[in-house]
C-alpha positions in Angstrom: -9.8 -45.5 12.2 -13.4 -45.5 11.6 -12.9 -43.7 8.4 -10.1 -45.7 6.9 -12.5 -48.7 7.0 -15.6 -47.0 5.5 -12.9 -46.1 2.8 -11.8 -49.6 3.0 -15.4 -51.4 2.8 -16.6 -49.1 0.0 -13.5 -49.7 -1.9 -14.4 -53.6 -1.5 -17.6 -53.1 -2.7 -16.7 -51.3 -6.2 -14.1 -53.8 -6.8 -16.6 -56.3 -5.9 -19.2 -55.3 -7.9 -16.8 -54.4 -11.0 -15.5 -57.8 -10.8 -19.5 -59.4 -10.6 -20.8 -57.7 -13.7 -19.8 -59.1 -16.8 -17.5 -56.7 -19.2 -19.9 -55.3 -22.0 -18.2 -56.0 -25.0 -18.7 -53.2 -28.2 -18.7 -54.1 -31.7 -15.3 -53.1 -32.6 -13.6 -55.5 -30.4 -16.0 -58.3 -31.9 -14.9 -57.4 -35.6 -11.1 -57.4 -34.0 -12.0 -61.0 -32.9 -13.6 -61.8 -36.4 -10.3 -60.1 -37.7 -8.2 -62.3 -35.8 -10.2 -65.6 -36.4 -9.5 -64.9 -40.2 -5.8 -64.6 -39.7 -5.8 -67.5 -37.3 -7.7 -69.7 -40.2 -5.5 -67.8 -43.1 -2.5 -69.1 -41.0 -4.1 -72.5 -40.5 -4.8 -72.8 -43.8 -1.2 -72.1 -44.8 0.0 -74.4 -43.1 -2.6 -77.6 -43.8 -1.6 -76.6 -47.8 2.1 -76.6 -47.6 1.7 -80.1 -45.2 4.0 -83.2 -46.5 3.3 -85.2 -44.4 6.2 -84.3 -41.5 4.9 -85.2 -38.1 6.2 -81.7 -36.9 4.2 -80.0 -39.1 1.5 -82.3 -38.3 1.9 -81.3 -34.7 2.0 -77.7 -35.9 -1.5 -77.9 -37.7 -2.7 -79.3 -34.8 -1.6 -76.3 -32.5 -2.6 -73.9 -35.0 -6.5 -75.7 -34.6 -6.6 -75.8 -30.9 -5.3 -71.7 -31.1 -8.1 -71.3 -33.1 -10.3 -73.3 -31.3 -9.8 -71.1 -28.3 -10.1 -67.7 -30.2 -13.5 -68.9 -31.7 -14.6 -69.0 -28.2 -12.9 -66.0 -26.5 -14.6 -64.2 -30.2 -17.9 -66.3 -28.7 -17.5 -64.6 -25.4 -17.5 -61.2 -26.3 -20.8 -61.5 -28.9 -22.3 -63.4 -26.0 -21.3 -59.9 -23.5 -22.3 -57.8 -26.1 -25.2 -55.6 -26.8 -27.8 -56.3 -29.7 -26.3 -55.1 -32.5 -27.9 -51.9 -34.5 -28.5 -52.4 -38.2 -25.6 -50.6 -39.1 -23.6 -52.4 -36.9 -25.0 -56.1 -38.2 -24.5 -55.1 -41.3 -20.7 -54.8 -41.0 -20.1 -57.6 -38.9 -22.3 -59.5 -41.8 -19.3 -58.3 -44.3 -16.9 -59.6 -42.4 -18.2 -62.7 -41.7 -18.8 -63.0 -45.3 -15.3 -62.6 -46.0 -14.5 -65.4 -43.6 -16.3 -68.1 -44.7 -14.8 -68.9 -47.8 -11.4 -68.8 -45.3 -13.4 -71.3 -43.2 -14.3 -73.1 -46.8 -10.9 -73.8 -48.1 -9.1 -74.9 -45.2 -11.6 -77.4 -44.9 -11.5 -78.4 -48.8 -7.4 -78.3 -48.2 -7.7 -80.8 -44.8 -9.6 -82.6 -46.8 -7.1 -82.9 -49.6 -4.5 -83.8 -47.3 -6.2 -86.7 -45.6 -4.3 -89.3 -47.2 -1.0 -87.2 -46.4 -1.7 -88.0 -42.6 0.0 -90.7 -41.2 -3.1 -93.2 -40.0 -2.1 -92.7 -36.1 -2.5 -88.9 -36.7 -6.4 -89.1 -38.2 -8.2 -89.2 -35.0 -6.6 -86.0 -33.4 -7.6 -84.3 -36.8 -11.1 -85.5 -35.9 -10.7 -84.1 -32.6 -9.8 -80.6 -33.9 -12.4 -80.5 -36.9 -15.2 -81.3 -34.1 -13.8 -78.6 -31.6 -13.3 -76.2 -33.9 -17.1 -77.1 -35.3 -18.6 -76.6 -32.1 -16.9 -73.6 -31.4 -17.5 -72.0 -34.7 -21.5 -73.4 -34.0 -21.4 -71.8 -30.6 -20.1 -68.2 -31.9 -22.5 -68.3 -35.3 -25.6 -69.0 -32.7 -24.2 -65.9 -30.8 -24.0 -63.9 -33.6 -27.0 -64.9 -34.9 -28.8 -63.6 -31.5 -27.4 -60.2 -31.5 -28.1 -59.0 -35.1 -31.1 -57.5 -36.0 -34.5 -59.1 -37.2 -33.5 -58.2 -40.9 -30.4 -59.7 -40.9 -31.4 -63.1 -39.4 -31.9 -65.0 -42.8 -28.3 -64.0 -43.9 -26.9 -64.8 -40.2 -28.9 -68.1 -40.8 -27.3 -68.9 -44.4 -23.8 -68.1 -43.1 -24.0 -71.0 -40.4 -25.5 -73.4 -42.7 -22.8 -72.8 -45.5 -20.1 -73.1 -42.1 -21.6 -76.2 -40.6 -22.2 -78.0 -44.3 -18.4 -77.4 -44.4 -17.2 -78.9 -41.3 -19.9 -82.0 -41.7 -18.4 -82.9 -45.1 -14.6 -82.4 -43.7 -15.6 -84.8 -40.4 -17.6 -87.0 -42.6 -14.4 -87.4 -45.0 -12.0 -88.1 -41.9 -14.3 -90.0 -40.4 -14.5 -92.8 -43.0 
């Protein structure tokens, strides 16, 4: 008996502890995430381009930002769990982020395109999702920014202020 509850209590205490430390998260599983925010925004995107002016598809753009919304932030959570990145490593999560700011770009220059498409009642929820999906793309760009190398700060730097110039200008436009 007193054996099956030493078993028992130091079973307890490796789940215990397993469950208290945070999973580390490697670099290929945040260029998976970056992979999958760039499909979520190519998808967005898509959809805010072929928009009429439906209220389904309305409703559908607006899923597609709050999905997006929450990967940006899962994406957040594993830089955040993560090690510091080597240079080799910064260097090609630097390529793909490149790649996906132009994504972030033109779905912003389309939403703002469509803005008159929108039925008036609709606006405000679009505000909604540009500021969530600002913060959250704020929040991940200051994690990566904090996990790449001293080298690679300035370009980490330039990619946040070409995002965050982009979202302003689309929440300025829907704002007025």
């Amino acid at each position: 008996m007193v054996r099956i509850n030493a078993a028992l209590y130091a079973i307890s205490c490796l789940v215990l502890s397993a469950a208290s430390s945070p999973i580390k998260r490697d670099v290929s599983q945040i260029k998976a995430d970056i992979t999958k925010v760039s499909q979520q925004t190519v998808d967005l995107d898509n959809a805010i381009t072929a928009f009429t002016g439906n209220l389904n598809d309305a409703l559908a753009i607006n899923t597609k930002s709050q999905t997006l919304t929450s990967t940006v932030k899962a994406a957040t959570s594993d830089v955040q769990n993560a090690d510091d990145f080597s240079e080799d490593d910064g260097k090609a999560i630097g390529t793909a982020i490149d790649a996906l700011v132009p994504q972030i770009e033109s779905s912003l220059t389309h939403l703002v395109q469509k803005k008159s498409t929108f039925p008036s009642f609709a606006i405000s929820t679009v505000q909604s999702d540009l500021q969530a999906l600002s913060d959250s793309n704020t929040d991940f760009s200051n994690a990566l920014a904090s996990k790449v190398p001293d080298d690679e700060k300035d370009a980490a730097t330039a990619f946040q202020s070409q995002i965050e110039d982009a979202f302003k200008n689309a929440i300025a436009q829907y704002a007025s």
